[in-house]
C-alpha positions in Angstrom: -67.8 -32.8 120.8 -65.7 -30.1 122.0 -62.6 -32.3 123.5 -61.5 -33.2 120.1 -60.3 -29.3 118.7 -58.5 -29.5 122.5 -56.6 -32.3 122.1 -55.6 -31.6 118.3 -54.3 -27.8 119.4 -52.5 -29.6 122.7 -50.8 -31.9 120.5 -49.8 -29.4 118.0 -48.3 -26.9 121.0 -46.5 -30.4 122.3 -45.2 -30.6 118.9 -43.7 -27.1 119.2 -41.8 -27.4 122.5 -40.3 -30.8 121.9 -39.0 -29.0 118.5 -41.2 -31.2 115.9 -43.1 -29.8 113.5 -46.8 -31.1 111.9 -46.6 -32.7 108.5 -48.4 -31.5 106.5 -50.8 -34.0 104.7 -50.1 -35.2 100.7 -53.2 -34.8 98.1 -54.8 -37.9 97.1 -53.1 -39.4 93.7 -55.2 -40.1 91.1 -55.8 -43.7 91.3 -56.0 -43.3 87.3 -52.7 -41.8 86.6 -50.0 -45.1 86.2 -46.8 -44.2 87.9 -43.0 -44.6 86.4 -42.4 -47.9 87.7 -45.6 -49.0 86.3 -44.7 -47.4 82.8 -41.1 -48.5 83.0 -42.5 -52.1 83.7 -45.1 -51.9 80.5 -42.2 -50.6 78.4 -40.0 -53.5 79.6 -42.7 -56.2 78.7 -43.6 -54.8 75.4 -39.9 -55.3 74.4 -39.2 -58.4 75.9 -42.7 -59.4 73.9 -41.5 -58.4 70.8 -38.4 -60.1 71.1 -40.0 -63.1 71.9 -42.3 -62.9 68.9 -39.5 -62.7 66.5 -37.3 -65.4 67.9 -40.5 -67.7 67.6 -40.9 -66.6 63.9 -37.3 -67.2 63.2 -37.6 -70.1 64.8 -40.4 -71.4 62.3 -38.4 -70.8 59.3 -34.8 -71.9 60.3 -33.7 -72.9 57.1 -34.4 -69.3 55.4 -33.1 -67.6 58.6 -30.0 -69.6 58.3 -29.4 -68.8 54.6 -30.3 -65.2 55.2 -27.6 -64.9 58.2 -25.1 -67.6 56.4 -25.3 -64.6 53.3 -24.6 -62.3 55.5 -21.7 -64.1 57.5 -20.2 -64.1 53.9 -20.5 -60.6 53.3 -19.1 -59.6 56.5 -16.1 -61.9 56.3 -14.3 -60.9 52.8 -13.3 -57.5 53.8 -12.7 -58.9 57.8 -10.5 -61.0 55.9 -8.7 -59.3 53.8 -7.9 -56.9 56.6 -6.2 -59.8 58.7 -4.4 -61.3 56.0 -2.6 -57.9 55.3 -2.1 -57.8 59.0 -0.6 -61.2 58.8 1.5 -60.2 55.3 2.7 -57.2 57.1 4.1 -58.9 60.2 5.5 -61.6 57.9 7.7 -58.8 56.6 8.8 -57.4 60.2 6.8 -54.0 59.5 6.7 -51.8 57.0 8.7 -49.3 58.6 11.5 -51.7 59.1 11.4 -52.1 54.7 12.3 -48.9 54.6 15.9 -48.5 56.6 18.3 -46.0 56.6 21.7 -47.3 56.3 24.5 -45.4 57.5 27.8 -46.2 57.0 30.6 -44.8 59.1 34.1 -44.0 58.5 36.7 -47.1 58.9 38.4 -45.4 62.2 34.5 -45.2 64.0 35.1 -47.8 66.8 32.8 -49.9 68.6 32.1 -47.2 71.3 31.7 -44.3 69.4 29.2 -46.3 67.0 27.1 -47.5 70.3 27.1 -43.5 71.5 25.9 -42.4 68.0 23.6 -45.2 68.0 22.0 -43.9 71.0 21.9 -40.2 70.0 20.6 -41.0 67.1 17.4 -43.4 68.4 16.6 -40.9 70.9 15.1 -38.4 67.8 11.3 -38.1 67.4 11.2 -39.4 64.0 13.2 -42.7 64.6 11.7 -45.8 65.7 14.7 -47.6 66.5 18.6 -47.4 65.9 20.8 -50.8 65.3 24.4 -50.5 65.7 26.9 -53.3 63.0 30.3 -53.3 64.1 33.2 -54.0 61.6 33.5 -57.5 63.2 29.9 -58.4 62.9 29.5 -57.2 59.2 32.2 -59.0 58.0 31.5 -62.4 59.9 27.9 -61.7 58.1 29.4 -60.8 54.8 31.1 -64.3 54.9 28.1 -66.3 55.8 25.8 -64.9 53.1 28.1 -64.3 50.4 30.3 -68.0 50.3 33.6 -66.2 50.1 34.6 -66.6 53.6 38.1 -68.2 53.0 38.9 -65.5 50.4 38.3 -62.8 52.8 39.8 -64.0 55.7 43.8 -63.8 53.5 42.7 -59.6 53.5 44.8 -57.8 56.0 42.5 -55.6 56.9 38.6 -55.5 57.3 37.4 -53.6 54.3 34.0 -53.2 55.9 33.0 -50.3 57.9 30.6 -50.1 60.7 26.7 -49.6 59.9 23.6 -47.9 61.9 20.4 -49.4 60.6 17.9 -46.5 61.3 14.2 -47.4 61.3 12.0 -44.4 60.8 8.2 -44.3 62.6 6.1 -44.1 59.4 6.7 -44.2 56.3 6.3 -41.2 54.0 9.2 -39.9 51.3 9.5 -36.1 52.3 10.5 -37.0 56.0 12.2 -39.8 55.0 14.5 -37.6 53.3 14.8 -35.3 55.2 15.4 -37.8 57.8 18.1 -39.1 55.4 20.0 -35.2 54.9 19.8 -35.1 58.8 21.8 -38.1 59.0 24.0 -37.6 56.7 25.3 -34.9 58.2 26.0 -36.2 61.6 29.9 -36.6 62.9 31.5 -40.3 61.7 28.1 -40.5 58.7 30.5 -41.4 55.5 27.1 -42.5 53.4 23.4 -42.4 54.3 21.4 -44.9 52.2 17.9 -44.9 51.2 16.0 -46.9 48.9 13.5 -44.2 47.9 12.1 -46.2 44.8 11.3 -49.0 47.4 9.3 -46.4 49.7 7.5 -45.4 46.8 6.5 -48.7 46.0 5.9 -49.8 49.3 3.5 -46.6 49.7 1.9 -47.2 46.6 1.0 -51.0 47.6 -0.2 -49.9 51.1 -2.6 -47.4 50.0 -3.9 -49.5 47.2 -4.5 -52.2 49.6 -6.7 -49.5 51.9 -8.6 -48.5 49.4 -9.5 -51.5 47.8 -10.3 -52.7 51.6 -12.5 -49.7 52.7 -14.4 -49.6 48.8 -14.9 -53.6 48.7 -16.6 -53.2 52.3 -18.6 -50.0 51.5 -19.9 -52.4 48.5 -20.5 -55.2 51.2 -22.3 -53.1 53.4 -24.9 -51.9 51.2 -25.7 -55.0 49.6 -26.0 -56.1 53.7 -28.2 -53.4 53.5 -30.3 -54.4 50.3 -30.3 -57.9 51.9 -31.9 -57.5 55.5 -34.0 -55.0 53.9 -36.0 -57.1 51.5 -35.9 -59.7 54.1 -37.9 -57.5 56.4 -39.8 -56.3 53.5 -40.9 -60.1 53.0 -42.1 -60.5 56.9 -43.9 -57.2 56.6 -45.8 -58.1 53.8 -46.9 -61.6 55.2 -48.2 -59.4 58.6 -49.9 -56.7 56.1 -53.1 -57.7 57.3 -52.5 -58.4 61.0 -50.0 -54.8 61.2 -53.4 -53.2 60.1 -55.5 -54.5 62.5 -53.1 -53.2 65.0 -53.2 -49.8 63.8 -57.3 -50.0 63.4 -57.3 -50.8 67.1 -54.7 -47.5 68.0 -51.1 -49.2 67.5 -48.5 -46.4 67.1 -46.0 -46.6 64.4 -43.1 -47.5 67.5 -44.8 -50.7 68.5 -45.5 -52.1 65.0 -42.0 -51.2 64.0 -40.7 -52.7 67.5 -40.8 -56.8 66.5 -39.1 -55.8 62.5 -36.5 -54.1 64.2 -35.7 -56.8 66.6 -35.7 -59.3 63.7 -33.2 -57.4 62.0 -30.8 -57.3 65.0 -31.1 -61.0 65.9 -30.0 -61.4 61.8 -26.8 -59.5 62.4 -26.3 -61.0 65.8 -26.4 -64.4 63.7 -24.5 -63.5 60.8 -21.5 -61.6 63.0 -21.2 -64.8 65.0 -21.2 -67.3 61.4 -18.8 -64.7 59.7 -16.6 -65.2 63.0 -17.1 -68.7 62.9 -16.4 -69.2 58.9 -13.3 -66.7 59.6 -11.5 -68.9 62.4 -12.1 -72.2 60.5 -10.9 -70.2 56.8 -7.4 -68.9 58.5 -6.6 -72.4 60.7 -7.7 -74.2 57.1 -4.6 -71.5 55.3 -2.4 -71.8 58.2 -1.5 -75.4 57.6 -0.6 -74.6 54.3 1.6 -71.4 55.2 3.0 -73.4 57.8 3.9 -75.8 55.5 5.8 -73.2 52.7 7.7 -71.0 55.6 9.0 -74.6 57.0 10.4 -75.0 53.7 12.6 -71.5 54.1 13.1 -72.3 57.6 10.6 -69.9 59.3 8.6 -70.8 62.1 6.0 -68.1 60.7 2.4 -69.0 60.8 -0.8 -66.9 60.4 -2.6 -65.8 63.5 -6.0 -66.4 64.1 -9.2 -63.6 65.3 -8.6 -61.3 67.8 -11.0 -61.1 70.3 -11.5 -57.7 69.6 -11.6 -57.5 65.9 -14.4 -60.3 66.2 -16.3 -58.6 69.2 -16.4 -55.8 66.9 -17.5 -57.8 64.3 -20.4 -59.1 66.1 -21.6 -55.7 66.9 -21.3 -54.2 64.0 -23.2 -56.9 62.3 -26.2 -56.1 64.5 -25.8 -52.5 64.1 -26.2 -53.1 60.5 -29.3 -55.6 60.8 -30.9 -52.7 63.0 -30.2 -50.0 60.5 -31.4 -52.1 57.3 -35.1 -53.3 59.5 -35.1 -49.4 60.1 -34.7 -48.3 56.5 -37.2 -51.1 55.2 -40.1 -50.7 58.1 -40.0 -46.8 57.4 -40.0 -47.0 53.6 -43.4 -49.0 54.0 -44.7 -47.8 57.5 -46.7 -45.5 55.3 -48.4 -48.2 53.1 -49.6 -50.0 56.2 -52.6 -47.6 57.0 -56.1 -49.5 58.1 -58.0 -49.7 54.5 
């Protein structure tokens, strides 16, 4: 009985000299107490459960879960396409900027080389876009082609036409136009600087009317997306009234009988995003073949491009968003009516 304490203090004093030290020995765990990976691995299952519960009850009603999401894809694609097709009008035009040029014409003894080092000057200012130099020559070749008169002008002695800089500003906005403009006009070899103000004005008045009515028509959309998904949850809810209070009678917490509604909302905007994609690819290619056919007739190539990737990845997920917010809203308007009776 006595060798045992001997070899236990001979093993510890080994320990010492070789440099190692004794570990000291862990407490027991609870055998009761579930560790993280167990409770990581119960959350998991509980949320692949529910979303298996509502694809199955989707999947019994696929008619009214197409309908509901075919809605929605409706909703979601007017002001998506409205958006494009003033993308589409706007590159049709060149760019907005480019509508609103300043023209500067030069005095008649400005050559070509003193127009290309002005032209250079003046694109290299913060407020200018891009600078296009016109010679003499090339505006009166142009002035013959567009205006039918070429044999008339061609018994002149001299060209009458001076050389032109094109200036085209980085945004559009009257106060810095003009003073863009007076900046111009001031410059060395600037006889005139041109500026279609009442065109600005116009063309800022149509931009922002077609931004507001954009951003208030899909406010509108969005809440009736909202109204939609939420009496559609509000219907599922009331057909599990009984079985939700059971669940609750038995200990259920408010999170897991709010779990399979909030899933069932998100699998509704993952639907709808992907129809409202779908109906907004086949919408522009059924257009395109029409404005195809018009710009052939004025000699354009122009035709109207199709759904960026990212505008309809974006689409997509903000169509679930919305189907999670709207089960939200709806479960927590009547999580309280749900109590056991």
């Amino acid at each position: 009985m006595s060798a045992t304490p001997d070899r236990k203090s001979k093993a510890s004093s080994t320990a010492e000299r070789v440099g190692g030290s004794v570990k000291p020995s862990k407490p027991p765990r609870n055998p009761d107490e579930p560790d993280f990976k167990a409770l990581l691995h119960a959350w998991l299952e509980s949320h692949r459960a529910s979303l298996i519960d509502s694809l199955r009850r989707l999947g019994k009603q696929p008619i009214g879960s197409f309908f509901t999401c075919l809605v929605m894809a409706v909703a979601l694609s007017l002001p998506m396409g409205l958006a494009l097709l003033l993308d589409n009008v706007e590159r049709l035009g060149g760019s907005w900027q480019r509508a609103a040029q300043i023209s500067l014409f030069m005095e008649l003894d400005v050559d070509s080389a003193a127009g290309e080092s002005l032209r250079a000057e003046i694109g290299a200012m913060p407020d200018v876009d891009e600078a296009q130099w016109i010679s003499r020559e090339s505006a009166l070749e142009e002035f013959q082609q567009l205006s039918g008169l070429g044999e008339a002008l061609k018994e002149l002695p001299d060209n009458p036409l001076p050389g032109v800089i094109l200036v085209t500003p980085h945004e559009v906005d009257r106060d810095k136009l003009e003073a863009l403009r007076q900046q111009l006009a001031e410059m060395p070899g600037v006889q005139q600087a041109q500026l279609d103000l009442l065109w600005v004005e116009r063309l800022s008045a149509i931009l922002k009317l077609g931004d507001r009515f954009v951003f208030g028509l899909t406010l509108l959309l969005v809440a009736t997306l909202l109204l939609v998904i939420g009496n559609t949850i509000r219907l599922h809810i009331e057909n599990r009234r009984t079985e939700i209070e059971v669940v609750k009678l038995v200990g259920g917490t408010d999170g897991y009988v709010r779990r399979p509604f909030l899933y069932m909302g998100a699998l509704y905007g993952l639907g709808a995003g992907l129809l409202a994609w779908l109906v907004l690819a086949y919408g522009l290619g059924w257009l395109n073949e029409a404005v195809v056919r018009l710009a052939g007739l004025y000699g354009s190539d122009f035709g109207l491009s199709g759904v960026p990737s990212g505008d309809g990845f974006s689409l997509v997920l903000g169509a679930v968003l919305l189907g999670y917010i709207g089960a939200w809203l709806a479960v927590a308007r009547h999580l309280s009516e749900l109590a056991p009776r």
